[in-house]
C-alpha positions as CSV (number, residue, x, y, z in Angstrom):
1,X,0.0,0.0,0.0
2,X,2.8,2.5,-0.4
3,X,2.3,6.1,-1.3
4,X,-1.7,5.0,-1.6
5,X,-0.5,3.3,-4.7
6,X,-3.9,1.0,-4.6
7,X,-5.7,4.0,-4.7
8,X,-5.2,3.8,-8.5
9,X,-5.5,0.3,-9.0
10,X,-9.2,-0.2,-9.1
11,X,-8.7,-4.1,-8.5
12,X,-6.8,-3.3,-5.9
13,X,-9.6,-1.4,-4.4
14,X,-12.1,-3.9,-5.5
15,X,-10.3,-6.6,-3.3
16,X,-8.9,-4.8,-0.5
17,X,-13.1,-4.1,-0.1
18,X,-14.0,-7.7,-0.2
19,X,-10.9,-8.4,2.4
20,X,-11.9,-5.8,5.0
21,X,-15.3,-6.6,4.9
22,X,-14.5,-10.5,5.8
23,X,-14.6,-11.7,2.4
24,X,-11.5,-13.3,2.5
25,X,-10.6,-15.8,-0.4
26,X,-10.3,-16.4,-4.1
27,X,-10.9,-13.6,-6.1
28,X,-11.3,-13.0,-9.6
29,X,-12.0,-10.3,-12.1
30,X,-15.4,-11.8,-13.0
31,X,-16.4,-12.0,-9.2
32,X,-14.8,-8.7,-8.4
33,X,-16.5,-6.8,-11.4
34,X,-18.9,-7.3,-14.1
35,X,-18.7,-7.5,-17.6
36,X,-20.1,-4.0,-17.7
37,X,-17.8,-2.3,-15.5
38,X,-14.8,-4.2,-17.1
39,X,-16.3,-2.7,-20.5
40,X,-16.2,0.6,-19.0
41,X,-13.4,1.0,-16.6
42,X,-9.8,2.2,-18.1
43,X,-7.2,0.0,-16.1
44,X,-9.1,-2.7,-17.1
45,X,-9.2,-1.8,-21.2
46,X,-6.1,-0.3,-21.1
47,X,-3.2,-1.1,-18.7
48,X,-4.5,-5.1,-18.7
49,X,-4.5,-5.3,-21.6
50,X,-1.2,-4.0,-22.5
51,X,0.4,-5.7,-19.7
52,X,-1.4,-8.3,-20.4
53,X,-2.8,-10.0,-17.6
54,X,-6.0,-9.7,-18.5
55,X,-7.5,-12.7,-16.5
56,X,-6.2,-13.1,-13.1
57,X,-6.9,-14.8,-9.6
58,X,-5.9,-14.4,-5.7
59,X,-5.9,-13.2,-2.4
60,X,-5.1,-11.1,-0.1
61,X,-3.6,-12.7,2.9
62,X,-4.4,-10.5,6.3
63,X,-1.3,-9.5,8.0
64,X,-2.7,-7.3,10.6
65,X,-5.3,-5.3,11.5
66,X,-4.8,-2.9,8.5
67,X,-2.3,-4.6,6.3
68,X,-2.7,-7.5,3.6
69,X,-0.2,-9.4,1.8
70,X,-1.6,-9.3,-2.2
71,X,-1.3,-12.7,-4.0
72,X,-2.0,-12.7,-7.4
73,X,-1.6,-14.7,-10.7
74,X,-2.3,-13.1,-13.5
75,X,-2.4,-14.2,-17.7
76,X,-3.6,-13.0,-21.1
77,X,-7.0,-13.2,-22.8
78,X,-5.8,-16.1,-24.5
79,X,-5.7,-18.5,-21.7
80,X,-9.2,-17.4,-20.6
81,X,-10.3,-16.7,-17.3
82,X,-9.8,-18.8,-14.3
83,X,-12.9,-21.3,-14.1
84,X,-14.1,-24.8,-13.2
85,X,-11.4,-27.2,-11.5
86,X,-8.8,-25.4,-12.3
87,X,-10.0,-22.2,-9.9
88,X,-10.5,-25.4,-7.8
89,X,-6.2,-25.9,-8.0
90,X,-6.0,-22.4,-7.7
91,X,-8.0,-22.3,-4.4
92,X,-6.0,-25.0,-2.9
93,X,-2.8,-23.5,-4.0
94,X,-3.6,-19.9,-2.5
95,X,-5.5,-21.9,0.8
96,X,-1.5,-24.0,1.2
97,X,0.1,-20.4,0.7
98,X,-1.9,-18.2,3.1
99,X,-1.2,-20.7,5.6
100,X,2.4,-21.3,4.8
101,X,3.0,-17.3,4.5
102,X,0.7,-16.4,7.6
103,X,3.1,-18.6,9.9
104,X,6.4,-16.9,8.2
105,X,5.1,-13.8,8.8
106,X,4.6,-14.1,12.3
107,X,7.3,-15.4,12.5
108,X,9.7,-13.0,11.1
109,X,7.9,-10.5,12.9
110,X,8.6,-12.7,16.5
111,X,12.2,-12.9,15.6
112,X,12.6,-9.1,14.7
113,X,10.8,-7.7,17.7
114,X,12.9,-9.7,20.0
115,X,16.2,-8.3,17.9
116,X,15.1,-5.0,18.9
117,X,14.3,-5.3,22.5
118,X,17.2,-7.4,23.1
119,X,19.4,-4.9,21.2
120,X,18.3,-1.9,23.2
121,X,19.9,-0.3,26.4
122,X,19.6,3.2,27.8
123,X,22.3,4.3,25.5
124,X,21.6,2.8,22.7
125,X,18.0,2.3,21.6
126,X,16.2,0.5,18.2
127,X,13.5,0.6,16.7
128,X,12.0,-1.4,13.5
129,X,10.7,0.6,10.3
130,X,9.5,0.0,6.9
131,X,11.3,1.3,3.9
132,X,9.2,4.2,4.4
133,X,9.9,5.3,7.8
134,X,6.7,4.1,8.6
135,X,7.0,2.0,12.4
136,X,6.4,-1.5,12.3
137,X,7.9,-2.1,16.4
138,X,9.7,0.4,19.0
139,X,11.6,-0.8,22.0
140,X,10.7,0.8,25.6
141,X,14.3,2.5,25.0
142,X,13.5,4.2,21.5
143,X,9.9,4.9,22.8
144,X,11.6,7.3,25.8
145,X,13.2,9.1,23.5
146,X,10.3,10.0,21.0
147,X,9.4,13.4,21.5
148,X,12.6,14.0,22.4
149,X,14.5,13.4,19.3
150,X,11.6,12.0,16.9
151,X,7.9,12.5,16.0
152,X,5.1,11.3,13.8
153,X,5.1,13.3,10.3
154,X,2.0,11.5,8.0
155,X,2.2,8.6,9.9
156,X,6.1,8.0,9.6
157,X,8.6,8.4,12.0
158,X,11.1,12.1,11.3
159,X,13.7,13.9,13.4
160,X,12.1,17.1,15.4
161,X,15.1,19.2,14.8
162,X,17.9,18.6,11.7
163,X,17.4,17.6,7.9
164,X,14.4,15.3,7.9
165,X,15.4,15.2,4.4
166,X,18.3,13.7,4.9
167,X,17.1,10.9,7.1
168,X,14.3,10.4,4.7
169,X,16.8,9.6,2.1
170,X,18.8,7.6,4.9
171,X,16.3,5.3,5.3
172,X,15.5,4.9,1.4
173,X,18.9,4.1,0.9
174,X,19.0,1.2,4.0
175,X,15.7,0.0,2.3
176,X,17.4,-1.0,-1.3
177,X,20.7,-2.2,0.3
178,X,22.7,1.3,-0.8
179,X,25.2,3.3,1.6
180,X,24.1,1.8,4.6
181,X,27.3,3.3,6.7
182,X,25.9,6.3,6.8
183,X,25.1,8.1,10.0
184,X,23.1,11.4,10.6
185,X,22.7,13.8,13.9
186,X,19.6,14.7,15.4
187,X,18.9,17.1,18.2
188,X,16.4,17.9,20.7
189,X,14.6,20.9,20.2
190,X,14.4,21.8,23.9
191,X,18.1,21.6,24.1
192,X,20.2,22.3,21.1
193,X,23.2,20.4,22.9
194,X,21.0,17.5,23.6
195,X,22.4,14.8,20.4
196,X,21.9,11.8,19.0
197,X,23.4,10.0,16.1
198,X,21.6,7.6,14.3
199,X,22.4,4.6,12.1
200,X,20.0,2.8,9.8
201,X,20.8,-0.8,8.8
202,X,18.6,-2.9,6.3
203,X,16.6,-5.8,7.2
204,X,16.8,-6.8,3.3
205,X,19.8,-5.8,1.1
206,X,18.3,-7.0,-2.2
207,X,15.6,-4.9,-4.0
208,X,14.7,-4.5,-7.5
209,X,13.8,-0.5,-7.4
210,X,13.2,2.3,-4.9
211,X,9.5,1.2,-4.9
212,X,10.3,-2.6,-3.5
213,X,12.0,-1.6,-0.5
214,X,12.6,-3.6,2.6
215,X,12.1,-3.1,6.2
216,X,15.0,-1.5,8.0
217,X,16.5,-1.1,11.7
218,X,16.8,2.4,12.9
219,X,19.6,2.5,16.2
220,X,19.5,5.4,18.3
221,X,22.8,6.5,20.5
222,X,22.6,9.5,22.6
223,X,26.0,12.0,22.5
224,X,27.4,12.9,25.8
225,X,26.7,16.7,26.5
226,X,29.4,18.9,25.3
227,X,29.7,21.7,28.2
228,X,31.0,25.0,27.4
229,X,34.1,25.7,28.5
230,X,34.9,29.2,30.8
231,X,36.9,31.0,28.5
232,X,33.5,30.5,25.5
233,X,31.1,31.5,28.9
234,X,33.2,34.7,29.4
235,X,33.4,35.5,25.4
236,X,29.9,34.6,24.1
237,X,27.5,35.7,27.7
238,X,29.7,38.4,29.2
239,X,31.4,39.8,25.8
240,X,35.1,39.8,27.5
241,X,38.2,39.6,25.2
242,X,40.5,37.2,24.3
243,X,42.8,39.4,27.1
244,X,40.4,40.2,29.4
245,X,40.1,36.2,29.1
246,X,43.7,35.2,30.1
247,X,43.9,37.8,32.8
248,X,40.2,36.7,34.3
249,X,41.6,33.1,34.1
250,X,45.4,34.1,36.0
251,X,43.1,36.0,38.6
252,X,40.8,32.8,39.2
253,X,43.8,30.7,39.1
254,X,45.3,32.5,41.9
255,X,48.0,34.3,40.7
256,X,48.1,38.4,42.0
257,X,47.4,41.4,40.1
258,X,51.0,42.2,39.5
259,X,52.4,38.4,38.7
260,X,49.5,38.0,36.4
261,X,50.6,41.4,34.8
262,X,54.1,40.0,34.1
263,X,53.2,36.8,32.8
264,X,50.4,38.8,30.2
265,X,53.6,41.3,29.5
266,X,51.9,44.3,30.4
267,X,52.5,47.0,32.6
268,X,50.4,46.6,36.4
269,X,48.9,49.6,35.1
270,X,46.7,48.3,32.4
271,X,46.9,45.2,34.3
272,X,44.7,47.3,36.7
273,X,42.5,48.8,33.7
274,X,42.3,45.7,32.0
275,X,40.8,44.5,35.6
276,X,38.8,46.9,35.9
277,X,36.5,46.3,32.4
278,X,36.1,42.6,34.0
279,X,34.7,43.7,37.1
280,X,32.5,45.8,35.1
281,X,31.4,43.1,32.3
282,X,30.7,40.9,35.2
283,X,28.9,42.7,37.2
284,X,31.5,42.3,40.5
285,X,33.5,44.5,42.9
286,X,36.9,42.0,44.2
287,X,39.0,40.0,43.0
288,X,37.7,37.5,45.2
289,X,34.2,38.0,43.9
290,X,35.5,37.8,40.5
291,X,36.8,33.9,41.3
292,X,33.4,33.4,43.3
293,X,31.6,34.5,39.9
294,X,33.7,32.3,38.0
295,X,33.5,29.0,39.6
296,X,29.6,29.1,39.8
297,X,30.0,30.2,36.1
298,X,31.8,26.8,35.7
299,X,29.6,25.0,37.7
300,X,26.5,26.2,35.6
């Protein structure tokens, strides 16, 4: 059902109508339309034809609530339509198939929900997506951090803050088997220095095209907070220079007024200026309320 493509396919729609309304089983195009609406609708005089798969029979295959697995078998006006005992084969064939597919589905699904949980920590979190981004399973880990790092957008999972396009394409690429090295950093929008980099591996590494892609695994690992140091505090919040800086730093380091003057080479003079603009960036009277300042400054 990607990108509503069975919006446009009116057999599609046809079926995926008799499937949700419990009509499960063999379908065909003379049960699904009539001989008048075959005569009248396009696809059917136009793309069947010139594909042609004229006559055709299947399934669809309930996956879950929402999803269906199409099977369908398809041939040209010159083999006819599907009738008598051979829809009877047919049937059989599609009856051994639903049941053969239904158990490997579940199973798959079994298998890559417990990759995920078991591959999750605090740090590190996963979560399982379709070649679309759209979620198929999140561990408890991953689920935490939605909302910090990720949201919904259409139904399919995109960063809050960064290039969405990017990991849009990240994902794409992980879905056909292509550049799946690649990394991308995401941030929380509460807290620019809150980061996460994310990898996307594939599930599947063989597809045809961009529009057969497979499932992928999205990982999750949070980046330890860069703190700012004191001498980017003093520049960027309190506007000091790069030698107000070194003097501020002699000052909190302990050093005296005239020491701190000789290892700057500069007179105690403009030692004492230069002392003076700090006290008045930062709002302070002392030297010792100058180191005061700058320790909690640090500790902030």
């Amino acid at each position: 059902m990607a990108d509503n493509w069975h919006e446009r396919n009116p057999r599609m729609l046809r079926g995926l109508h008799h499937a949700r309304s419990g009509q499960v089983g063999i379908l065909t195009d003379w049960r699904l339309f009539s001989p008048d609406e075959i005569a009248r609708e396009p696809f059917e005089q136009e793309f069947a034809i010139r594909f042609d798969c004229v006559h055709y029979a299947g399934s669809f295959i309930p996956i879950d609530r929402d999803s269906f697995l199409v099977l369908s078998m398809e041939r040209s006006k010159r083999r006819g339509a599907f009738l008598g005992a051979e829809l009877d084969d047919v049937a059989r064939f599609i009856e051994m198939t639903n049941t053969a597919l239904s158990y490997a589905i579940r199973a798959q699904k079994a298998v890559t929900t417990g990759l995920v949980d078991s591959l999750s920590t605090e740090k590190t979190a996963w979560a399982w997506l379709d070649g679309h981004a759209r979620p198929c399973h999140y561990s408890a880990s991953f689920n935490a951090m939605v909302g910090r790092f990720f949201g919904s957008r259409n139904g399919r999972l995109a960063p809050l803050c960064g290039d969405t396009d990017g990991f849009g394409f990240l994902v794409a690429m992980a879905a056909v088997g292509e550049q799946i090295n690649m990394s991308l950093t995401v941030a929380n929008p509460a807290n620019p220095a809150d980061t996460a980099t994310v990898r996307i591996v594939p599930l599947r590494t063989i597809a045809r095209d961009m529009a057969s892609r497979g499932d992928v695994l999205l990982s999750i690992e949070v980046n330890p907070i860069q703190r700012p140091s004191i001498e980017d505090i003093l520049t960027r919040d309190y506007g000091l220079t790069k030698a107000e800086v070194r003097l501020a730093l002699l000052i909190w380091e302990g050093n005296k007024l005239r020491s701190a003057a000789e290892t700057e080479r500069i007179t105690y003079e403009t030692a004492r200026s230069r002392l003076k603009i700090i006290f008045n960036k930062l709002s302070v009277g002392r030297q010792a309320d100058l180191i005061l300042k700058m320790s909690e400054l640090l500790k902030g």
